[in-house]
C-alpha positions in Angstrom: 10.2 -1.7 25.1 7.1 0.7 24.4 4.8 0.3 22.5 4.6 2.2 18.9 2.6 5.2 17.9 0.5 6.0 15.0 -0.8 9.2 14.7 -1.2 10.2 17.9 -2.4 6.4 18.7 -0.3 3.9 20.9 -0.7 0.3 20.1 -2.4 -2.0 22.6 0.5 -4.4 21.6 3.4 -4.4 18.7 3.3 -5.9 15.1 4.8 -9.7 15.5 8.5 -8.8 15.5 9.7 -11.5 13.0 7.3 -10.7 10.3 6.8 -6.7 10.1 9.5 -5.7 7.2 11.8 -3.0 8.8 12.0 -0.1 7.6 14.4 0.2 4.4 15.7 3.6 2.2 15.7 2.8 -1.4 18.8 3.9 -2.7 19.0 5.5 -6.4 22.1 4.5 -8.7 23.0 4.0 -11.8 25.7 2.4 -13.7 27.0 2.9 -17.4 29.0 1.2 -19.4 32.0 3.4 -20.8 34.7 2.2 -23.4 37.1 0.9 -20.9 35.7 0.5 -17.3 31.8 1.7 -15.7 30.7 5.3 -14.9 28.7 4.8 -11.1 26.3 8.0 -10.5 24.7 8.2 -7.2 21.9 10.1 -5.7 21.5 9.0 -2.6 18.5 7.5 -0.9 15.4 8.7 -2.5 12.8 6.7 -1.5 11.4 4.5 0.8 10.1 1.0 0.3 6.6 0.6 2.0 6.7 -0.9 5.5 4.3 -3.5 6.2 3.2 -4.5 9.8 1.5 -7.7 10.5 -0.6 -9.1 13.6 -1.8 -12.4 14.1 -4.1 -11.4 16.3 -5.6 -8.1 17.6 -8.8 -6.8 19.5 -11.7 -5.6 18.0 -11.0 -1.5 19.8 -7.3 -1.4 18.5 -8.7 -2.6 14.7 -11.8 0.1 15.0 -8.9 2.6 15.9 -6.7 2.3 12.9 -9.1 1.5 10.8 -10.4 4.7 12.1 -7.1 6.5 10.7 -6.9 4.4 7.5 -10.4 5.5 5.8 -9.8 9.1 7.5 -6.3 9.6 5.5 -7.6 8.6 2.5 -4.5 8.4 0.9 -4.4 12.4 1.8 -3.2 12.6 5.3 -0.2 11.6 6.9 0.8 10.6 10.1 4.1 10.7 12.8 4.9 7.2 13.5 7.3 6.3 15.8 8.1 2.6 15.9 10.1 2.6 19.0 14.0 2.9 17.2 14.8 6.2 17.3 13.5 7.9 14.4 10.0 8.9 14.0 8.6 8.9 10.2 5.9 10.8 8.4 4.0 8.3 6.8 0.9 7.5 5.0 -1.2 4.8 5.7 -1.6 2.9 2.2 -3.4 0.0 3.3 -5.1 -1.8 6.2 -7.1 -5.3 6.4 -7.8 -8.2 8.4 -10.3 -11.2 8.9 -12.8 -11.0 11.3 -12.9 -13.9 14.1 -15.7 -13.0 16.5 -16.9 -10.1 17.6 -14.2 -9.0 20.1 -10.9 -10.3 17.7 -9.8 -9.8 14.3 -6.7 -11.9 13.0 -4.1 -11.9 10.1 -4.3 -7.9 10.2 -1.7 -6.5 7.8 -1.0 -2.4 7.8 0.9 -1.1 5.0 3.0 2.3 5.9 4.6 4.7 2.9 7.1 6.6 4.6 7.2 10.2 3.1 10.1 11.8 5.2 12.4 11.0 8.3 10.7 13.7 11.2 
């Protein structure tokens, strides 16, 4: 499998694969009461929920890197990222943090994508 792609960056190495939460359309629906059943109205999917990627470990260039793209978005730029299933998202890059180890490794580094359309 390759590797994904943020922004124009490919990962050294994936998030951990049983802890990054998927990626997940929020779907919008309501449903009201009438006298003698329910009315259902549906719009679709709407939004997105965030999509947060995890690694236990990762070196001290591929942190630099996204970190890189974290404080240069802002919150104002977005990205293409393509995760490796198909479908490549615009997304913005709402968070990014981890614990220093040494000088060469960080660990417990969490990114937190908002998806803003399907490219």
């Amino acid at each position: 499998m390759s590797n994904q792609v943020l922004g124009g960056y490919t990962f050294a190495y994936d998030p951990d694969p049983l802890t990054w939460s998927g990626v997940h359309k929020v779907k919008s629906r309501a449903d009201l009461p009438t006298i003698s059943s329910n009315i259902s109205y549906n719009w679709g999917f709407v939004d997105w929920d965030p999509v947060e990627l995890h690694w236990s470990a990762m070196s001290d260039a591929m942190y630099d890197a996204l970190y890189a793209l974290h404080i240069a978005s802002d919150g104002a730029l977005t990205y293409t990222w393509n995760p490796q299933l198909g479908t490549q998202y615009t997304v913005e890059i709402v968070d990014f943090q981890g614990k220093q180890f040494n000088t060469a490794w960080w660990y417990d580094v969490t990114m937190t994508l908002k998806i803003i359309a399907e490219v």
